[in-house]
C-alpha positions in Angstrom: 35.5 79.1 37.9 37.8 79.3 34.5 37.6 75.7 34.2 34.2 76.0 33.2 34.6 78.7 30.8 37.4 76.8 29.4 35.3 73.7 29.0 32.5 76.0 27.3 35.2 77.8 25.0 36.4 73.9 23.7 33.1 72.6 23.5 31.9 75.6 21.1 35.0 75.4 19.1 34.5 71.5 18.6 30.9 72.6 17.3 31.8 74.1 14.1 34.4 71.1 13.0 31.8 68.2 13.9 31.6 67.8 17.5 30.0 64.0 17.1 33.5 63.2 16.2 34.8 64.0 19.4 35.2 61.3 22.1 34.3 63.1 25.1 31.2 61.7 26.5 29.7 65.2 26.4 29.2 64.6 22.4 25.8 62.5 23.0 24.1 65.2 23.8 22.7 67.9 21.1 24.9 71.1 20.9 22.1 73.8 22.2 21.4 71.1 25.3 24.8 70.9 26.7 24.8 75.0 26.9 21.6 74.8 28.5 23.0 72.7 31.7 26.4 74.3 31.4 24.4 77.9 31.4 22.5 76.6 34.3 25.1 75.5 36.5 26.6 79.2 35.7 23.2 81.3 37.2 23.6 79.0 39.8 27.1 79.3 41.0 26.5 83.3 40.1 23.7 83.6 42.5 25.7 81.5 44.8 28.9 82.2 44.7 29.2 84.6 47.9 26.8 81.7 50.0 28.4 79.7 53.2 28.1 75.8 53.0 27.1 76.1 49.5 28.5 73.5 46.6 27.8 73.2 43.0 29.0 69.5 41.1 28.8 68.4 37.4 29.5 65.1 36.8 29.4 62.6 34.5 28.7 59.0 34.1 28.6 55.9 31.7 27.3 52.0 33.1 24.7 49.3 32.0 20.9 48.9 32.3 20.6 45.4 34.8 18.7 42.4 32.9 16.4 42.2 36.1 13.5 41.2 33.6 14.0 38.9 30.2 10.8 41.2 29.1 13.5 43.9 28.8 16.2 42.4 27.3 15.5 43.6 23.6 16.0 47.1 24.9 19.6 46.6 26.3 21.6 47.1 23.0 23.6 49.6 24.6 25.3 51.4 27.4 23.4 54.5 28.8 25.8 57.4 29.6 24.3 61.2 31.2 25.1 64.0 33.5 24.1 64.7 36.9 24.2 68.4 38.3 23.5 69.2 41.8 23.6 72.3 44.6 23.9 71.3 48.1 24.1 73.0 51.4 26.0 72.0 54.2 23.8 71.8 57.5 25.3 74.7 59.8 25.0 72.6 62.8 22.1 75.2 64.4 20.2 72.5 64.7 20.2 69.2 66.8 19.7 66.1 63.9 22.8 68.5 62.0 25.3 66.9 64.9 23.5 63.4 64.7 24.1 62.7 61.5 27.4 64.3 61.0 26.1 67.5 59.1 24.7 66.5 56.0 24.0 68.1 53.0 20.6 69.1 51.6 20.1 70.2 47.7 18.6 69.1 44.6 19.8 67.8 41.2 19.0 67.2 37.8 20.3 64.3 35.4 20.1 63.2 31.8 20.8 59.8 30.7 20.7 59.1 27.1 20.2 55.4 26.8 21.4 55.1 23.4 18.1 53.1 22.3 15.4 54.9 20.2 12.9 52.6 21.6 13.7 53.4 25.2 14.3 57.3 24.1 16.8 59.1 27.1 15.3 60.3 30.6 16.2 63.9 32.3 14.8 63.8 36.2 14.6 66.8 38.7 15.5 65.4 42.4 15.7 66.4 45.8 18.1 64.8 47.6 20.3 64.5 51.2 24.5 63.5 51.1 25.5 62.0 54.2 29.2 61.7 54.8 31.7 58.9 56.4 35.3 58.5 57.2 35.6 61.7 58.0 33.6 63.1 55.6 35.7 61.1 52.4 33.1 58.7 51.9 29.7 60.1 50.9 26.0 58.7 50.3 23.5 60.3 48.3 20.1 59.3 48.2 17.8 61.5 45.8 13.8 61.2 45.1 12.2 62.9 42.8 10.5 62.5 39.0 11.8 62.0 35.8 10.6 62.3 31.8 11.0 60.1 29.1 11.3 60.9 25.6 9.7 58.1 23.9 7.2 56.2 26.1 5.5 53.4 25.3 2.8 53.6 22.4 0.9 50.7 21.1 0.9 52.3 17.8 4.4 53.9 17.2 6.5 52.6 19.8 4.7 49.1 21.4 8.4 47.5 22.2 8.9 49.9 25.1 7.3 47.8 27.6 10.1 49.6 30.1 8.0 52.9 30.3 4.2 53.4 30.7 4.0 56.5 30.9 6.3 60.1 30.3 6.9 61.4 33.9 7.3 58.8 36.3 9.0 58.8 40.1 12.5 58.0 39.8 15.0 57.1 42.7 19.2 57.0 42.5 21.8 56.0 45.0 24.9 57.2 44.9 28.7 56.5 46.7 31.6 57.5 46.3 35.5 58.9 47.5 34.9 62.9 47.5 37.6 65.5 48.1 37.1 69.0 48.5 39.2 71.9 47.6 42.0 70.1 46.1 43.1 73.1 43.8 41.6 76.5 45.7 37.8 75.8 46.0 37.4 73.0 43.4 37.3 69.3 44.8 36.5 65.8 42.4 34.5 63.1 43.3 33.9 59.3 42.3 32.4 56.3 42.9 28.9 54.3 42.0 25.4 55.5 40.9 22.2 53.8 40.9 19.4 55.2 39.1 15.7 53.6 39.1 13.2 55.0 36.8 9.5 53.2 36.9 5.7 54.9 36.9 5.2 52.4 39.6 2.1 50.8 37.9 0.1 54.4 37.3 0.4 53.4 33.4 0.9 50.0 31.8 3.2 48.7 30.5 5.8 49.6 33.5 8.8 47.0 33.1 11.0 49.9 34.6 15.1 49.8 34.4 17.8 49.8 36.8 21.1 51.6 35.7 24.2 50.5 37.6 26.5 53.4 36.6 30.2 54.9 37.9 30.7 58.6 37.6 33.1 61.3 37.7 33.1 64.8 38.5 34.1 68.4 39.7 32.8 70.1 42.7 32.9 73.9 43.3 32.6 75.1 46.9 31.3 78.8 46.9 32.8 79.5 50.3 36.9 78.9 51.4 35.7 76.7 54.4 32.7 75.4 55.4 30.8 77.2 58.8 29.0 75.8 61.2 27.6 76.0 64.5 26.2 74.8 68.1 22.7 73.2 68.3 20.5 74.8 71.1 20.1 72.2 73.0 20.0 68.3 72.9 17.0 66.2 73.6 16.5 63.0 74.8 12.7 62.3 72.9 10.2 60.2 75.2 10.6 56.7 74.1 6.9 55.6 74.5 4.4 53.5 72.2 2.7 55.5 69.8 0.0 54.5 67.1 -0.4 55.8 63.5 -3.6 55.8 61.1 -3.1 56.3 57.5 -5.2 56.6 54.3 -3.3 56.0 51.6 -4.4 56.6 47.3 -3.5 57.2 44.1 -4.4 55.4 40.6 -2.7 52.5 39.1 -3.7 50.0 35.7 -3.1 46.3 35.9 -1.0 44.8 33.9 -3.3 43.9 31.1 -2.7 46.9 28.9 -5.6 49.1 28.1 -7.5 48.5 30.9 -7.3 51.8 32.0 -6.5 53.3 35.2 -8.0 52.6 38.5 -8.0 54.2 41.9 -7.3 52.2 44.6 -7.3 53.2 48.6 -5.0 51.5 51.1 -5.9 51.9 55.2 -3.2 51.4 57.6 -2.7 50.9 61.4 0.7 51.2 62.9 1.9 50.5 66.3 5.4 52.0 66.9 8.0 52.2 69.2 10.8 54.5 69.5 14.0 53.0 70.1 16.0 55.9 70.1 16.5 59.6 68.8 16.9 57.7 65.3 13.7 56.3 64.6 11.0 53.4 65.7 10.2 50.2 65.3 6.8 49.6 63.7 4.2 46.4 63.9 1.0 47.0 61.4 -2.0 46.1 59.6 -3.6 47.5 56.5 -6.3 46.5 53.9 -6.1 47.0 50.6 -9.0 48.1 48.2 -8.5 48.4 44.8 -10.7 48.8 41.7 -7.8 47.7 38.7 -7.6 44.3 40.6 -11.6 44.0 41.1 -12.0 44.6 37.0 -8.9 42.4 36.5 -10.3 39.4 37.9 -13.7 38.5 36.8 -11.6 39.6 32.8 -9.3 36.8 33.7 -12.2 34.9 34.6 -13.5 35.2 31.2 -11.0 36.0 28.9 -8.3 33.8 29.9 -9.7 30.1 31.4 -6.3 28.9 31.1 -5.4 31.2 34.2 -8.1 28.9 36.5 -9.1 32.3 37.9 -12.7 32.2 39.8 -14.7 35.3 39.2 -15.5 35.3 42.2 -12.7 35.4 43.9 -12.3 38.4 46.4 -10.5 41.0 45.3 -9.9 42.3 48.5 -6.7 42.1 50.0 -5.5 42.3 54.0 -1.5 42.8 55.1 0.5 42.5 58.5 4.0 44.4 58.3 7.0 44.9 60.0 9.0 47.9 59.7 10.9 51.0 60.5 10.8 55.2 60.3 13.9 56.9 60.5 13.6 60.0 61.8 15.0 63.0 60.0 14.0 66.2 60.6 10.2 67.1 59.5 11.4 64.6 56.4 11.0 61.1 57.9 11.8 57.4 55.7 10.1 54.2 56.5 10.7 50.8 55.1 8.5 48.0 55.7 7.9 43.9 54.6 4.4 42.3 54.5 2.7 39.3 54.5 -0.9 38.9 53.0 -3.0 37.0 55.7 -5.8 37.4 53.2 -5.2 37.4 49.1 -7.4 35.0 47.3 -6.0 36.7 44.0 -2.5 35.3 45.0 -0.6 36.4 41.1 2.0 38.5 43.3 3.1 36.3 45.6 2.6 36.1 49.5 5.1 39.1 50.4 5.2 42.8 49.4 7.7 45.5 50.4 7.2 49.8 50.8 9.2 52.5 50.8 8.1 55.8 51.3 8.7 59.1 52.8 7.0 61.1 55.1 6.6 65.0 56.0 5.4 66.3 59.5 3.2 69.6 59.2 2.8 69.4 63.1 4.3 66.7 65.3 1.3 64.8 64.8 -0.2 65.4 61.2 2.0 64.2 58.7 1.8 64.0 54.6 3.2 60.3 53.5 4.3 59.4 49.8 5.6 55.5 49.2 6.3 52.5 46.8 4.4 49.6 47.3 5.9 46.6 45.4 6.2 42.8 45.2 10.3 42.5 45.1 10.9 43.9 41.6 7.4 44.5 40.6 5.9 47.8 41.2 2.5 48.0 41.9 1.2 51.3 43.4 3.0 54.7 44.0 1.0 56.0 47.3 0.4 59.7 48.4 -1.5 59.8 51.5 -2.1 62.0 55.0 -1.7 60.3 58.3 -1.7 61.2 62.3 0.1 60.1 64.7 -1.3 60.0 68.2 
């Protein structure tokens, strides 16, 4: 751990000369903020430190928000940089999906990214997250969920350019891969590779442009244990592999994307029809309709407002899917996928296809809680929360 107290010890000497001069890429952050996360990863490791299969990393990282929208491109003037600190645990192996998926890790992180654009302001997001590991165990993937906030939103009085962000929290999503190495020198091991971070409100709050940052990162982990335990799963089961069928109900509030109009609620019904194809997840066929009250106002105020969109006001503003898809099973935590076509959609402004991804949570094996991203490719249009059974 005294490479952390000597990186404190520099960083507060730095202080009192002008630390903005420095180039370490910890400089963009304010003074009292970078004690904050290096105080936090501290209690952590303290409270830690005497824990099996437990891990601490602080790493940083420097890349480029992706032109996927020329609405956007006035707020790319410059290359966002941050820090992501995360605790994981090491599955023990008790347990039978440990051994199936190699024992992965379980934790949750935290990241900052200063975007170095007052319009866009910088971002800080809390995530849970699971690190599955490859080539035996050198090659790791993390995928984290969670939500993050943004400093300086958009506002149609003080800040109307930042089309990017509707709203201050929002659900944010980030990918990561890259070479890890543990215990290199006694229990501290680096890391490396590529991070992908997406940060959108998914349509609860116009505007909602979102930004992709394609980022590579660098770091040190601390393992709080000399080896890493683990154990036997009970037994081993082979799960029945018959048809099952799922109904969901599916909500939330979104605005469309005339800003102002306020926001809506809207309530998706789905059917599934899925079948296993192994201890890894099921193949899924469905149907759902889709009811919601932004696109019913949007309509008949295109109708009227905007002749030169040809839009009937009485067009239906009622929409019906089919989808093909899949839920990989994971524990109680489950993650589905799924592509749609719209057999019925006489609005027809987002094309005839629409994608979700979402996760679910099984309170019994057949009661479940479900939270997913509806979009059209790139567009956003709903974050869903919902309940569903499966029978």
């Amino acid at each position: 751990m005294n490479w952390l107290f000597v990186n404190h010890f520099v960083i507060s000497r730095n202080e009192k000369s002008n630390c903005k001069k420095l180039d370490s890429p910890l400089h963009f952050v304010p003074f009292k903020m970078k004690n904050t996360y290096l105080l936090l990863f501290l209690l952590v490791c303290s409270s830690a430190f005497s824990q099996e299969n437990w891990s601490a990393s602080l790493q940083t990282y420097q890349g480029a928000i992706l032109p996927h929208s020329p609405n956007i491109s006035h707020l790319i003037t410059n290359k966002p940089s941050g820090f992501l600190f995360s605790v994981n645990h090491q599955v023990n192996g008790s347990k039978e999906w440990h051994h199936t998926y190699r024992f992965p890790e379980v934790g949750f992180s935290f990241h900052t990214q200063n975007n170095h654009n007052e319009m866009l302001g910088d971002l800080y997001g809390l995530y849970a997250h699971y690190n599955f590991y490859f080539l035996n165990r050198r090659l790791q993937f993390r995928v984290g969920q969670g939500v993050s906030y943004a400093t300086n939103p958009f506002d149609k009085e003080t800040n109307f350019r930042n089309v990017a962000y509707g709203s201050k929290f929002m659900p944010s999503t980030y990918f990561m891969l890259g070479y890890d190495q543990p215990r290199i020198w006694h229990n501290i091991g680096i890391n490396a590779g590529l991070l992908f971070v997406h940060h959108s409100n998914a349509t609860i709050k116009a505007p909602n442009t979102s930004t992709n940052t394609l980022g590579v990162n660098v770091g040190l982990t601390y393992h709080f244990s000399d080896e890493d335990q683990s154990g036997k799963a009970n037994s081993f089961v082979d799960y029945p592999q018959q048809i099952r069928y799922n109904l969901l109900f599916r909500t939330g509030v979104h605005e469309s994307h005339i800003i102002g109009m306020g926001q809506k609620p809207f309530y998706h019904i789905t059917a599934i029809v899925e079948k296993p194809l192994n201890n890894y997840g099921a193949a899924q066929l469905g149907a759902e309709v889709f009811l919601s009250n932004s696109l019913k106002e949007l309509i008949p105020f295109l109708a009227t407002s905007f002749p030169e969109e040809g839009m009937d006001k009485n067009t239906d503003w009622k929409r019906v899917g089919v989808f093909a898809g899949y839920e990989w099973y994971l524990n109680k935590l489950t993650a589905e996928g799924n592509i749609g076509y719209y057999v019925h959609d006489e609005y027809k402004k987002n094309g005839s296809l629409y994608q979700r991804l979402g996760l679910r949570y099984y309170v019994t094996p057949n009661v479940f809680a479900a939270m997913a991203l509806k979009t059209h490719f790139a567009k956003a249009e709903a974050f869903e929360v919902g309940l569903g059974y499966k029978l």
